[in-house]
N, C-alpha and C positions, 0 to 999 in steps of 0.2 A: 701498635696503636692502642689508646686506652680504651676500654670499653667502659660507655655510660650507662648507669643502670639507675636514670631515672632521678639522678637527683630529681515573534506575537501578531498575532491575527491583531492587526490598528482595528480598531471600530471608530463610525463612525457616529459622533453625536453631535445633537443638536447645541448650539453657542450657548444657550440659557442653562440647560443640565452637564456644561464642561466642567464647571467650580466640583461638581457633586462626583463627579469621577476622575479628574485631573492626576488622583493620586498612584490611580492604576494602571496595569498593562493586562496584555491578557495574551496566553498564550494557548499550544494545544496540547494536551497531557498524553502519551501513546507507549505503548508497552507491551506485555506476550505473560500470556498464562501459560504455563507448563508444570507437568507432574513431577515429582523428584526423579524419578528414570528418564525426563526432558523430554517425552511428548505433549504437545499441543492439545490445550483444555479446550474445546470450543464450544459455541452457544453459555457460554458461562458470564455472569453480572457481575460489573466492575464498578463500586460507585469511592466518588471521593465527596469527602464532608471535611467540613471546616473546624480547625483545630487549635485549640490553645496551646501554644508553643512549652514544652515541658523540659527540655534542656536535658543530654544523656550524661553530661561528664560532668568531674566535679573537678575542682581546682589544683591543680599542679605548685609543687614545692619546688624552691632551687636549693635544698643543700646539697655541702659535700659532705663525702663520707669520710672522716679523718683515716682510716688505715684502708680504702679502698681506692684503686686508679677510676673512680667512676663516678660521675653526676647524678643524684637524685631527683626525680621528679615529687618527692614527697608523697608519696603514696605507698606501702608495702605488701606485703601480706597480712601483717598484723589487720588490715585496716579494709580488706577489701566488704565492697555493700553485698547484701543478698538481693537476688534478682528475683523477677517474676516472668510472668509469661507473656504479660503486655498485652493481655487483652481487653478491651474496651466497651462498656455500655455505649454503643453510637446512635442509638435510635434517636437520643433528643440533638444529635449533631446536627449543623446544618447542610445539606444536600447542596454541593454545589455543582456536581457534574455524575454523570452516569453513562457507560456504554456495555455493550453486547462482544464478545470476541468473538471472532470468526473461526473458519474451522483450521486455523493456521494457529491460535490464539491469541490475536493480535485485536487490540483494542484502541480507541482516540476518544478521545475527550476535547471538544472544540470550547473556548471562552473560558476558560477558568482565570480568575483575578491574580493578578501577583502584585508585589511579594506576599506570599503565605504559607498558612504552617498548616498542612491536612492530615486526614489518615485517609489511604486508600483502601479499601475492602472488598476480596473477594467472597460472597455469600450464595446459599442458595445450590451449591451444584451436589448434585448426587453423589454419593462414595466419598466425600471430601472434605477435612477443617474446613470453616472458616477462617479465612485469612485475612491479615490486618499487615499493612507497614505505614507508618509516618513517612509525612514527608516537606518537607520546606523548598520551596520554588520560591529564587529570587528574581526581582527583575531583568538581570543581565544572562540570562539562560537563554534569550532569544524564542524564534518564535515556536519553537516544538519544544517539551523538556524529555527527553524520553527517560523512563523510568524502567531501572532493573527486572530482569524476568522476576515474574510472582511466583511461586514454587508452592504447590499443592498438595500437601501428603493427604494420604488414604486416610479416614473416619472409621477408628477401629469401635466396633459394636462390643460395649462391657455384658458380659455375665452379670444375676441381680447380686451373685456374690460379691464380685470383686467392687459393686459398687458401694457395694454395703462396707469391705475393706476402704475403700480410700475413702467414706466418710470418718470411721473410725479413724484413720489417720489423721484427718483434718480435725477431727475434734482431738487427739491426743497434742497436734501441732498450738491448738488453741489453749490447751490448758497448760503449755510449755513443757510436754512430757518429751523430748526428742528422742530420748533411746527408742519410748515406745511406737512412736512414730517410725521412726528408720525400722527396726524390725515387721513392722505390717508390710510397710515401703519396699521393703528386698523380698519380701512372702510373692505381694503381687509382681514385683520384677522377675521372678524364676516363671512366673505362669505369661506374661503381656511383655516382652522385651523391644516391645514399639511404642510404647505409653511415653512419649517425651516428659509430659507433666511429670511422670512419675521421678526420673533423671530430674526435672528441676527441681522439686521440693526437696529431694533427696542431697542435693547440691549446695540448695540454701541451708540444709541441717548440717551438713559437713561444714560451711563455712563458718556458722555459727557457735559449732564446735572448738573452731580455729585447727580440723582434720583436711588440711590443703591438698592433700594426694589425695583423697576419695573425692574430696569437692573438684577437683579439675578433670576425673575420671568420667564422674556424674555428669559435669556440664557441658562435656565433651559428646558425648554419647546426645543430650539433649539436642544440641547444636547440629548433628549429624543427621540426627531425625527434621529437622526443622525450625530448629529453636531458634528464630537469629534476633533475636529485637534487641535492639542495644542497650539496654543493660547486662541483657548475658553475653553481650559479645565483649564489651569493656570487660565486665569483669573475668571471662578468658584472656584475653589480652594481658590485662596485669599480671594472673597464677603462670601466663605463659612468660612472660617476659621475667618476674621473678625465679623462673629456672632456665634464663638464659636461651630460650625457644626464640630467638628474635622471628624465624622463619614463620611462627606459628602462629604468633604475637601479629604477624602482618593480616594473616588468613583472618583472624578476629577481628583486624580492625576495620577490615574493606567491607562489609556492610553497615557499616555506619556512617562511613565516609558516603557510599550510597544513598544513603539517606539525607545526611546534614556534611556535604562537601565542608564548609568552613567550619567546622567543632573546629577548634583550638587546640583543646589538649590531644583529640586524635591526631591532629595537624604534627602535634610537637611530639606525640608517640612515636608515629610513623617515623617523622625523620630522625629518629635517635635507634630506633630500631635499623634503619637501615645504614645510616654510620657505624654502627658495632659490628655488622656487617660488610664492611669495609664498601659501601654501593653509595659513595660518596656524591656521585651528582644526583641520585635519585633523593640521596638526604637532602640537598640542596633545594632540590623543588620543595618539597616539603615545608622547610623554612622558610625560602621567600615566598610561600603563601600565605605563612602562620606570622610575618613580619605586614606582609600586604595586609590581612584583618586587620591588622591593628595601625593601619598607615601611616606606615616604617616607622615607630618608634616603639622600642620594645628596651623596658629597662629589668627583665628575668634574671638573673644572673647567672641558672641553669642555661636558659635559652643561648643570652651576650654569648660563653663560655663554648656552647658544643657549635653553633653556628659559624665562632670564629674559628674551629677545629677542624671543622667541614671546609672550610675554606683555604684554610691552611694547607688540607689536602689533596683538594685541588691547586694549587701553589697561585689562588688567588690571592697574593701577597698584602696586596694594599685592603682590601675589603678584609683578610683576617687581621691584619693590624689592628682595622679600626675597630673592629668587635671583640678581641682581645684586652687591647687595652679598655674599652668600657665595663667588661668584665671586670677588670683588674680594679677601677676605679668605682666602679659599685660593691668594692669588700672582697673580693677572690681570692683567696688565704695561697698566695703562690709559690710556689717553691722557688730554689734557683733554675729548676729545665725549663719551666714555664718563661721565668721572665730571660732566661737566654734565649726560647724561643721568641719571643715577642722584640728584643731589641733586635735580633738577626731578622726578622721580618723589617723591622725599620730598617736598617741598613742593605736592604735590597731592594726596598726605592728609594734609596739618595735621600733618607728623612734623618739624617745625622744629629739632630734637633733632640729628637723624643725616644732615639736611639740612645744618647748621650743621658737619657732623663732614666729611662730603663738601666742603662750598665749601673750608674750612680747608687739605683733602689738594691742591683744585686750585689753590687760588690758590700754595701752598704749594711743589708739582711745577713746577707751569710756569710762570715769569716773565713768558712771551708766549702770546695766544693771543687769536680771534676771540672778543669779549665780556666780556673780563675786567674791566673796568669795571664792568660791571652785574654782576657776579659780586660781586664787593669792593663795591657797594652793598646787594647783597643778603645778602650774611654780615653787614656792619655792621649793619642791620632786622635781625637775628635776636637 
């Protein structure tokens, strides 16, 4: 098998203010604070504020690689973004909902408006970050959305040294000095090996560098501590999946997907990582939901291509025909296996038509190849 490598609570209102809300549903937001060791935060403030939607992924390529068996997403390592820490000035957000967790760490939020794009925020508790995650609640989530455990690491207390180091660091970051930066950065890393922050800047210098084994070391470590906002999970995702970590590549993606279920390109990561990994119907779901966003019409040529290969492998014949040959007819540089595979999938639903249209292009293309005999006996039977 080829591996691809990327080518609601109703309320009730009054008839006169319906026009003024009409647009809305409202549902109830409920979720669980817990510590990274996964006990339960309780008495701790949860509020969500309203967010201008700021998109985690960036656009997906369909080439091929001429001497690889693999589809491109158009993204590499050459190209990966530098992340940050994703924290936010929320004070001038607007406050749409607030609750208290109990000593289970369980929290609700009754009326909040949908569809919208917020940040949820944990603030205020003793020993512990502040925490922040995004979040987008569509309409058809029904009437409760529940939302991933919020995960609290410990509030490490700096030395006036080491605070005095990581300004020096950020002012050596500012003036674009990065060796001198990275050497302050690993000083403090041998004394604080819990400082997340410190793992991400360090992360963003290595990628910057274009040093991709210390950048996925670093953001790794970050992530482990707590790091998850999706920029740093994308961009593990990609340094995983360019060393062929599909297994690793998924663990990255799944808090993003938490956050913004329909992302697209995690949509189409997901299910290409799990087709490499031969987890053919699980790539399935993946697609036809990354196909549903776009309601069913997808002309990708990466997408047409691994979609109809997924299908193929589940020997959904006629649905990988059809997505094959779209492939083929938006540009798909195909060899003779591909279009023998594609006419043999016509010929196993009785479509003798566009079988006959397929042999024609290969006998046609390639002079020489494995089978062409029985190829040119089987366009003549047609």
């Amino acid at each position: 098998m080829k591996k691809v490598l990327l080518f609601a609570v109703i309320l009730t209102i009054p008839l006169l203010g319906q026009k003024l809300y009409q647009q809305f549903d409202y549902v109830s937001v409920e979720g669980k604070v817990i510590t990274r060791g996964g006990n339960p935060v309780g008495d701790c403030v949860v509020e969500l504020r309203e967010l201008v939607s700021g998109g985690v992924s960036e656009n997906s390529g369909d080439a091929m690689t001429e001497n690889s068996s693999s589809v491109s997403p158009g993204w590499g390592r050459s190209n990966v973004a530098s992340v940050s820490t994703d924290s936010r000035n929320v004070e001038n957000l607007k406050k749409v909902g607030w609750a208290k967790t109990d000593k289970n760490g369980h929290y609700r939020m009754d009326g909040i408006p949908v569809p919208g794009d917020y940040v949820l925020i944990v603030k205020g508790q003793k020993g512990f970050k502040k925490t922040q995650m995004p979040l987008r609640i569509d309409k058809a989530v029904g009437d409760v959305f529940g939302v991933r455990d919020l995960i609290l690491d410990k509030y490490v207390e700096l030395d006036r040294k080491t605070k005095k180091r990581l300004a020096q660091a950020d002012k050596f970051l500012k003036a674009g000095k990065l060796d001198d930066a990275e050497k302050v950065l690993n000083e403090i890393k041998k004394e604080h090996q819990d400082l997340s922050s410190v793992y991400v800047t360090l992360g963003n210098i290595y990628l910057k560098k274009k040093d991709y084994g210390n950048a996925y070391q670093s953001l790794e470590k970050a992530f482990q501590l707590g790091e998850q906002n999706p920029g740093l999970c994308m961009t593990m995702a990609r340094l995983s999946f360019s060393r062929h970590k599909f297994d690793q590549t998924l663990t990255y993606l799944k808090p993003i997907l938490n956050q913004k279920p329909d992302d697209q390109n995690v949509l189409y990561l997901s299910g290409v990582c799990h087709y490499n990994l031969h987890q053919f119907k699980e790539a399935e779901g993946f697609f036809d939901q990354y196909l549903k966003n776009k309601k069913g019409t997808a002309n990708e040529l990466g997408f047409l291509y691994i979609y109809g290969m997924t299908e193929m492998a589940l020997k959904h014949n006629a649905k990988a025909a059809e997505y094959l040959n779209l492939a083929y007819k938006n540009g798909l540089k195909a060899d003779a296996s591909f279009l023998k595979n594609l006419a043999g999938l016509y010929l196993s639903i009785k479509n003798n038509k566009d079988a006959k249209r397929i042999l024609s292009d290969l006998l046609t293309k390639f002079p020489q190849f494995d089978g062409r005999e029985e190829a040119q006996k089987v366009f003549d039977s047609l």
